[in-house]
MMTF fields as JSON, N, C-alpha, C and O atoms, coordinates in Angstrom:
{
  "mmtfVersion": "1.0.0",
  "mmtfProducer": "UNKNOWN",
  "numBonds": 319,
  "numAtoms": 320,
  "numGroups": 80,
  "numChains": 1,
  "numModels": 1,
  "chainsPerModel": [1],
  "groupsPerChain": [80],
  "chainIdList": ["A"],
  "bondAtomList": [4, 2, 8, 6, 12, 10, 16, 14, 20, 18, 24, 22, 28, 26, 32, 30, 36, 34, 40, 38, 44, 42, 48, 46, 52, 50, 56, 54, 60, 58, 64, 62, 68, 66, 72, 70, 76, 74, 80, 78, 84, 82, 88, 86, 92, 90, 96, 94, 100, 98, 104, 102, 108, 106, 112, 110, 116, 114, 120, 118, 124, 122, 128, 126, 132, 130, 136, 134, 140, 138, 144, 142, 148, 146, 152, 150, 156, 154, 160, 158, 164, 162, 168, 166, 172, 170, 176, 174, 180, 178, 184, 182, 188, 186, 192, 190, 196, 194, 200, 198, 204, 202, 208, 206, 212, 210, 216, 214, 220, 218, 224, 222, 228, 226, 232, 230, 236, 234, 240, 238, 244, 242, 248, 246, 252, 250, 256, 254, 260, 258, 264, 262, 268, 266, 272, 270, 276, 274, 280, 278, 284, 282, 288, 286, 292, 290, 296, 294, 300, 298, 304, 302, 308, 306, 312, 310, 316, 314],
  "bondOrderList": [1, 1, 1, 1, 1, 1, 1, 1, 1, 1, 1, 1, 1, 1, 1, 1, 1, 1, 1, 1, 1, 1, 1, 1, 1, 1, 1, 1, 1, 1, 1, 1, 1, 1, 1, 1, 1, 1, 1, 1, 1, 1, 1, 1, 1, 1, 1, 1, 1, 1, 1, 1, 1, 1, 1, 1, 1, 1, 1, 1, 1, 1, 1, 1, 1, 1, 1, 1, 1, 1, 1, 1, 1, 1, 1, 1, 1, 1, 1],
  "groupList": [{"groupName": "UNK", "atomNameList": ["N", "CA", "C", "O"], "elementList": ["N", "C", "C", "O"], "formalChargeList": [0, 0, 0, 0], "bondAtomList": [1, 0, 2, 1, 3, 2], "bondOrderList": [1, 1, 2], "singleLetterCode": "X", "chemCompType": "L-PEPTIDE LINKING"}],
  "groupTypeList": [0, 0, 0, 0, 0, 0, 0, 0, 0, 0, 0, 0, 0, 0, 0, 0, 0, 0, 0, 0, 0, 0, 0, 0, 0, 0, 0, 0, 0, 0, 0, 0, 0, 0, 0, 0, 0, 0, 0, 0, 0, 0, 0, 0, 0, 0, 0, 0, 0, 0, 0, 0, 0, 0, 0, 0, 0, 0, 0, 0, 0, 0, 0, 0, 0, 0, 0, 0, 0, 0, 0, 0, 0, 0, 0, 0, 0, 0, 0, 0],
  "groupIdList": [1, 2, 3, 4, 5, 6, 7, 8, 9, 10, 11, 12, 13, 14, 15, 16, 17, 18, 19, 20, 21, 22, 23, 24, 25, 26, 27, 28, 29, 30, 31, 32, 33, 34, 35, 36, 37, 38, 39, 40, 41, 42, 43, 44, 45, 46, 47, 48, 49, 50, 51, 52, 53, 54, 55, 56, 57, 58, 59, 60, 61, 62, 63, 64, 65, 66, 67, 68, 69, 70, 71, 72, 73, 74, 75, 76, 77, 78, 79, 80],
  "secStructList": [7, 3, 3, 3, 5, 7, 7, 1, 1, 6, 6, 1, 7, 7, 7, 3, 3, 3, 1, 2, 2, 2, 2, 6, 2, 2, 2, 2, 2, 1, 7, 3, 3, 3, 7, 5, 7, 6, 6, 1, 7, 6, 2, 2, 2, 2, 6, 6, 6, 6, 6, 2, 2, 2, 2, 6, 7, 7, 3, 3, 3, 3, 3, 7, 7, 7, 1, 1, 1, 1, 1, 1, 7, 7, 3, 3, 3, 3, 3, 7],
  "xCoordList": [120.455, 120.919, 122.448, 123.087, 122.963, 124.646, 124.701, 124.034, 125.824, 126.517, 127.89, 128.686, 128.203, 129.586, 130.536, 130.452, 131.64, 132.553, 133.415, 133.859, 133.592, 134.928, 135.779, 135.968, 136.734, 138.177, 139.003, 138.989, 139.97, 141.045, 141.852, 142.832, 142.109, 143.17, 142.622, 141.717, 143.075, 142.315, 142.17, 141.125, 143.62, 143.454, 143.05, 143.582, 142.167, 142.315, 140.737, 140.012, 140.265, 139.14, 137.646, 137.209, 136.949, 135.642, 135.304, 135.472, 134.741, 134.68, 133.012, 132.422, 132.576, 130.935, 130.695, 131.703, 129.501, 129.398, 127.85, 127.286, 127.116, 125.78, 125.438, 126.229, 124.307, 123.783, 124.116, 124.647, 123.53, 123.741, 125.191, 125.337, 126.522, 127.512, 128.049, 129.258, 127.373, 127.456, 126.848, 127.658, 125.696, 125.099, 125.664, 125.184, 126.794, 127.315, 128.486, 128.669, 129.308, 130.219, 129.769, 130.508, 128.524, 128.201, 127.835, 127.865, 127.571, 127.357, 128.829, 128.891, 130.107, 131.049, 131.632, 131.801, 131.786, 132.507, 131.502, 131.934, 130.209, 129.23, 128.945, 127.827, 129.984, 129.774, 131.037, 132.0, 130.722, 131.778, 131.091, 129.897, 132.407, 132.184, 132.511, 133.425, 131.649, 131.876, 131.509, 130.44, 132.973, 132.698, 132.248, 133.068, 130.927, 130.689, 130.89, 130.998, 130.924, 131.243, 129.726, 128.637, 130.193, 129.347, 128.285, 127.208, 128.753, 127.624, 126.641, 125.814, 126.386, 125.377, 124.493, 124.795, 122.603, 121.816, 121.685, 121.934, 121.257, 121.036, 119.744, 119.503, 119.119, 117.459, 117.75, 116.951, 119.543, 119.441, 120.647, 120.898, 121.248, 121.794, 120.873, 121.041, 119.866, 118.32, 117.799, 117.533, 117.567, 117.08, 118.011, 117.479, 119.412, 120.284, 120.369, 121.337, 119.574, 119.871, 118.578, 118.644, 117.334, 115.766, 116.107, 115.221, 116.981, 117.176, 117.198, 116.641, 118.559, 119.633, 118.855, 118.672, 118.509, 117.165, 116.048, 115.55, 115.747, 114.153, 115.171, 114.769, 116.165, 116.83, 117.236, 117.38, 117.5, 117.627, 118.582, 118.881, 119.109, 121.049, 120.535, 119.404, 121.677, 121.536, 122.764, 123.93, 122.517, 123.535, 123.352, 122.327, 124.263, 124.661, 125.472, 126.466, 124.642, 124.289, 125.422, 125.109, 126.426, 126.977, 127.455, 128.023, 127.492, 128.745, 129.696, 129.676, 131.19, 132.296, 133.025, 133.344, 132.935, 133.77, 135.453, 135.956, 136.005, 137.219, 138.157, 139.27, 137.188, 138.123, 137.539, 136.349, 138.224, 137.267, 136.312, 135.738, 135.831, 135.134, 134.003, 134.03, 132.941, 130.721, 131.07, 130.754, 131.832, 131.544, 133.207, 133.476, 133.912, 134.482, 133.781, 133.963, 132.843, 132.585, 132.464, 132.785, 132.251, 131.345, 130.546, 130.253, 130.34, 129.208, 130.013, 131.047, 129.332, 130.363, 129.066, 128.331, 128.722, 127.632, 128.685, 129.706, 128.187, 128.362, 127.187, 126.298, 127.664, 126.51, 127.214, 128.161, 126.136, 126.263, 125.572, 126.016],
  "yCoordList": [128.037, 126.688, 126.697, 127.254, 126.095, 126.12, 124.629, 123.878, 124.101, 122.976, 122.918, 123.83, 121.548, 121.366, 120.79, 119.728, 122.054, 121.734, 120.269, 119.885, 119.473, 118.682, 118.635, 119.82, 117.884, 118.712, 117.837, 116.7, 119.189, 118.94, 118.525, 119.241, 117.836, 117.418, 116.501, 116.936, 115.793, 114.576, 115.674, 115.744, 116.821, 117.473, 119.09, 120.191, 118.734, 120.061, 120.726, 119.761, 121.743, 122.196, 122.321, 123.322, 121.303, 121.855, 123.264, 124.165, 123.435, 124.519, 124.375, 123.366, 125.509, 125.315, 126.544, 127.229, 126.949, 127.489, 127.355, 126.335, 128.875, 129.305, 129.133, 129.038, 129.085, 128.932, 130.511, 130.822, 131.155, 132.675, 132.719, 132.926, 132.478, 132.556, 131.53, 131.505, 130.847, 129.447, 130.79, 131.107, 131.561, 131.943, 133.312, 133.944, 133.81, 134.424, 134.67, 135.532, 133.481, 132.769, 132.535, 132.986, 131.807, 131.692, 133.049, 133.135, 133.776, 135.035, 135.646, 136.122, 135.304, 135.732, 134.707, 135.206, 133.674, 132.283, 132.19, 132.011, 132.322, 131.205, 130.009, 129.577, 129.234, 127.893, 127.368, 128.04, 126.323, 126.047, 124.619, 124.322, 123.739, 122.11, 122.52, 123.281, 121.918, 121.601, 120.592, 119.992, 120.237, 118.961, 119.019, 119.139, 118.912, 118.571, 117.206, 116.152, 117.321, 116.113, 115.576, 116.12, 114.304, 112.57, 113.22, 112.68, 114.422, 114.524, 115.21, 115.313, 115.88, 116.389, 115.826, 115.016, 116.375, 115.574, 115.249, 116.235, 113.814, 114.221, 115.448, 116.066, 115.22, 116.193, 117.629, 118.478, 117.831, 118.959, 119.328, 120.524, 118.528, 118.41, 118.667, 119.631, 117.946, 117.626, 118.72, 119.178, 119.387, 120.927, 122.04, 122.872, 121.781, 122.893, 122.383, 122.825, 121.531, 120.992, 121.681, 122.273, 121.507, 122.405, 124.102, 124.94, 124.363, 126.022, 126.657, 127.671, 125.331, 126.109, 125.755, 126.69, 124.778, 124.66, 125.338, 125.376, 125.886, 126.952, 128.209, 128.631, 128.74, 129.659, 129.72, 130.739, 128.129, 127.728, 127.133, 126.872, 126.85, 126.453, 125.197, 124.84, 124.419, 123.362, 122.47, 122.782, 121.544, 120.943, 119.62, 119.194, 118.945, 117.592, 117.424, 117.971, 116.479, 115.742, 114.344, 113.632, 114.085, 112.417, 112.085, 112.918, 111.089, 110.48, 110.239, 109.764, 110.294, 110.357, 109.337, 109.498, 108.406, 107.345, 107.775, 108.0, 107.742, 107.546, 106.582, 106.674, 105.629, 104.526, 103.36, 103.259, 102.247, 101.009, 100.674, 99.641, 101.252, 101.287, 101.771, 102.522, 101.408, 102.202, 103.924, 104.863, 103.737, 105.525, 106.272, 107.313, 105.854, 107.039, 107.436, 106.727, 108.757, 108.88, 110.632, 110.918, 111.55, 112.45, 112.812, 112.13, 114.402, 114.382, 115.509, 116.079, 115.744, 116.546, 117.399, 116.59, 118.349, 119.378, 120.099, 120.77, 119.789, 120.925, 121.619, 121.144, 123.101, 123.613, 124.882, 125.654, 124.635, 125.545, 126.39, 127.138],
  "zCoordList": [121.781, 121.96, 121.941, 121.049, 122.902, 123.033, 122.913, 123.623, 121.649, 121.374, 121.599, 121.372, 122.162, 122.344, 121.155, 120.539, 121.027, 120.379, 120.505, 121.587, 119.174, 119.348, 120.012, 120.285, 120.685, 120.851, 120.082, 119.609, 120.182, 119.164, 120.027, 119.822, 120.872, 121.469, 123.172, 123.883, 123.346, 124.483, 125.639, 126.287, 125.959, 127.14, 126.544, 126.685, 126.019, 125.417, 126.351, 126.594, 126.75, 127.09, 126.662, 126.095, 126.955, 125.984, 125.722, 126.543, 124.343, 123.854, 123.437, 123.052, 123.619, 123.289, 122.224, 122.052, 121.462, 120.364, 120.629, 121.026, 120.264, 119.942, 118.713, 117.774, 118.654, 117.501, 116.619, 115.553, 117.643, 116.665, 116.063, 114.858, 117.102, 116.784, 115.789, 115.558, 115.306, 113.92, 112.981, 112.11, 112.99, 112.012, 111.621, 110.68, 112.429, 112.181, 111.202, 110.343, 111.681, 111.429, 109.623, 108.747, 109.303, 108.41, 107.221, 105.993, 108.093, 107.085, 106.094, 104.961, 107.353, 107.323, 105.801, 104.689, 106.041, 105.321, 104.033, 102.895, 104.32, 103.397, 103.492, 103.21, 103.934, 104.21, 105.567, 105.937, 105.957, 106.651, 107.263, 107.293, 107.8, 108.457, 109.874, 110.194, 110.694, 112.279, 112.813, 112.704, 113.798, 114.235, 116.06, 116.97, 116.198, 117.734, 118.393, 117.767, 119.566, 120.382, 120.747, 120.927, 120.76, 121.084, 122.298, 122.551, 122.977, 124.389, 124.131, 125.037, 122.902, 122.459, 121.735, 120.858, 122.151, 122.126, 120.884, 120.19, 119.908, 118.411, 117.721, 116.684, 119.312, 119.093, 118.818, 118.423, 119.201, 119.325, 118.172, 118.022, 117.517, 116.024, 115.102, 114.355, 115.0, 114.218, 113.925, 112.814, 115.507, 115.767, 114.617, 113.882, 114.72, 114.231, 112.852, 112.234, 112.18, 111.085, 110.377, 109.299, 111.182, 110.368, 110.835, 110.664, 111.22, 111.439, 110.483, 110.062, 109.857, 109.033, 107.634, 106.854, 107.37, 106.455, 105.951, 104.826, 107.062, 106.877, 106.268, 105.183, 106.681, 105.994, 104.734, 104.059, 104.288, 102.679, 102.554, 101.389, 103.181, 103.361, 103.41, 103.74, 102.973, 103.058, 103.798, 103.554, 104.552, 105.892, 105.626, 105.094, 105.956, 106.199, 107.588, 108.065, 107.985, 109.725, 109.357, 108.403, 109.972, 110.048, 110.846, 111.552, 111.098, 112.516, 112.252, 111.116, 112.867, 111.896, 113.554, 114.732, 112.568, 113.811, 113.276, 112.176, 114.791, 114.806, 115.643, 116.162, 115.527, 116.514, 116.749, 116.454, 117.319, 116.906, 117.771, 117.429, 118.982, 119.82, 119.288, 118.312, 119.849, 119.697, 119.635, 118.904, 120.744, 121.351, 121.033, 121.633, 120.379, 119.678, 118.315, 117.325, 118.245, 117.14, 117.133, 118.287, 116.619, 116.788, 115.293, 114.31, 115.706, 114.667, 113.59, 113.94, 112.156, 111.788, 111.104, 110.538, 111.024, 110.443, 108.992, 109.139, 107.963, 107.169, 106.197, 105.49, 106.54, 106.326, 105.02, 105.163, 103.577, 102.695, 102.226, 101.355]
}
């Protein structure tokens, strides 16, 4: 499953991220926060949320508005 990265900047390039390469990442850190962008499905947040679960870890799923509009928001995963 490939999720789209945040961006850090309005012109900045979408950046996308594997799942394996999150679980990697995680082996490395132990824990760590990521923020994906609004175009990704929630089915497929949800999905990366019982992954990381069945493994034992435990994650937190939120929407993190940043603006006064519906649709500036994204999502922020942290996973310990």
């Amino acid at each position: 499953m490939t999720l789209k990265l945040a961006k850090q900047d309005k012109d900045a390039k979408q950046k996308s991220v594997k799942l394996e390469d999150i679980a990697k990442d995680l082996e490395k850190n132990g824990q760590k926060i990521f923020y994906f962008d609004q175009d990704n499905a929630h089915k497929d947040l949800v999905s990366l949320v019982d992954y990381f679960e069945e493994k034992g870890l435990s994650v937190y799923l939120r929407e993190v508005k940043f603006g006064l509009d519906e649709n500036d928001y994204m999502y922020e995963v942290h996973i310990l």
